[in-house]
N, C-alpha and C positions, 0 to 999 in steps of 0.2 A: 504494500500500500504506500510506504514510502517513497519507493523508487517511481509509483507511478504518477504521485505527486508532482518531484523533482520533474519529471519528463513533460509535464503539461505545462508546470512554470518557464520551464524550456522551451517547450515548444509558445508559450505568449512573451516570453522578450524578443525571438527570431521574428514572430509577428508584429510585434512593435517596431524592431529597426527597421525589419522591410518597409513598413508604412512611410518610416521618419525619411529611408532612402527615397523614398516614390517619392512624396512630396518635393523634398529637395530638387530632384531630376524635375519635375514639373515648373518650379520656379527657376530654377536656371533656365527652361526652355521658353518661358514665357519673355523672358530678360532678354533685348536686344546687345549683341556683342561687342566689347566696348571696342572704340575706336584707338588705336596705335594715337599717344598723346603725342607725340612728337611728328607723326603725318599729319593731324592736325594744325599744328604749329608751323610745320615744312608748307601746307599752302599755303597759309599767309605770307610768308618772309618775301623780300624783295632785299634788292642790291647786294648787300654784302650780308645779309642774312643770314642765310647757310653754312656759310664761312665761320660765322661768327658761334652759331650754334653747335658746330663741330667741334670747334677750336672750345668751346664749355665744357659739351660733353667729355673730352677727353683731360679737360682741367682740372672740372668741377664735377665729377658722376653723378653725385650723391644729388647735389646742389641741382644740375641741369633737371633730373628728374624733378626735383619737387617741384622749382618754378616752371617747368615747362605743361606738368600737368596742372597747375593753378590758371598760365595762359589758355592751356585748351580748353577745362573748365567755364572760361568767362567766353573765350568762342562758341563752342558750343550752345552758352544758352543766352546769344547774339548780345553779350554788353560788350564785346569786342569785336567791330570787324571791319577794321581798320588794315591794312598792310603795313606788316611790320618790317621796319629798316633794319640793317645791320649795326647802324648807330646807335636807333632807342634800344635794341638787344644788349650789345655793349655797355650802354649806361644801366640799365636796367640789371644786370648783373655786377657790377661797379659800386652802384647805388647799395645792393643788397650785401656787399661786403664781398665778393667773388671775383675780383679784378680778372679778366680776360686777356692774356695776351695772345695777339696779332701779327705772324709774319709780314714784316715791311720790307719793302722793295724800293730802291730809290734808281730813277733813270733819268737820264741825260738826252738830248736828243742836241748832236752837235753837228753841222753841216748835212743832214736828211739825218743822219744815222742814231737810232738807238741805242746809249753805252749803259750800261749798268757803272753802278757807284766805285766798284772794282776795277772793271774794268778804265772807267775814267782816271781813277788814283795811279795806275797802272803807266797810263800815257805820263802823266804829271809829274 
């Protein structure tokens, strides 16, 4: 009589989790799939944008995610939809304590021809 106790209690927790798993499957299916916060973000950028997002991402990990799902966030539910520059991104991560830095390139253009800063010190 004991054993067959045990075995009915058994068998009502298996039927309880099954239940708790169905519903779950259910709610997740009803839930639209979230969108990649950072392709979010990647349509809006213009100019130096992308540049500036990568060059975070690989700065700032931790940091790029959190503000970049905060921007998606406010795209998403349209207080933001604006194009965003590679500058306000810049400042925008600056501002929040994340300084970004930027490969710079500096060139010359001397009789037609394009010199880079090297190559100019070079002549000189």
């Amino acid at each position: 009589m004991v054993l067959r106790m045990a075995d009915v209690e058994l068998e009502m927790l298996k039927t309880k989790k099954l239940r708790e798993l169905e519903r779950k499957i259910k709610v997740s299916e009803l839930q639209p799939p979230k969108k990649d916060p950072f392709e979010v973000v990647g349509r809006m950028l213009v100019g130096r944008g992308r540049e500036v997002l990568k060059a975070a991402r690989i700065q700032h990990p931790e940091a790029s995610k959190i503000i970049v799902n905060r921007i998606s966030e406010l795209i998403e539910k349209g207080e933001l939809n604006e194009p965003i520059t590679g500058e306000l991104l810049h400042e925008l991560f600056r501002v929040l304590g994340f300084p970004v830095r930027l490969e710079t390139k500096v060139f010359f253009v001397e009789h037609g021809k394009v010199k880079s800063l090297a190559e100019k010190l070079k002549e000189d």
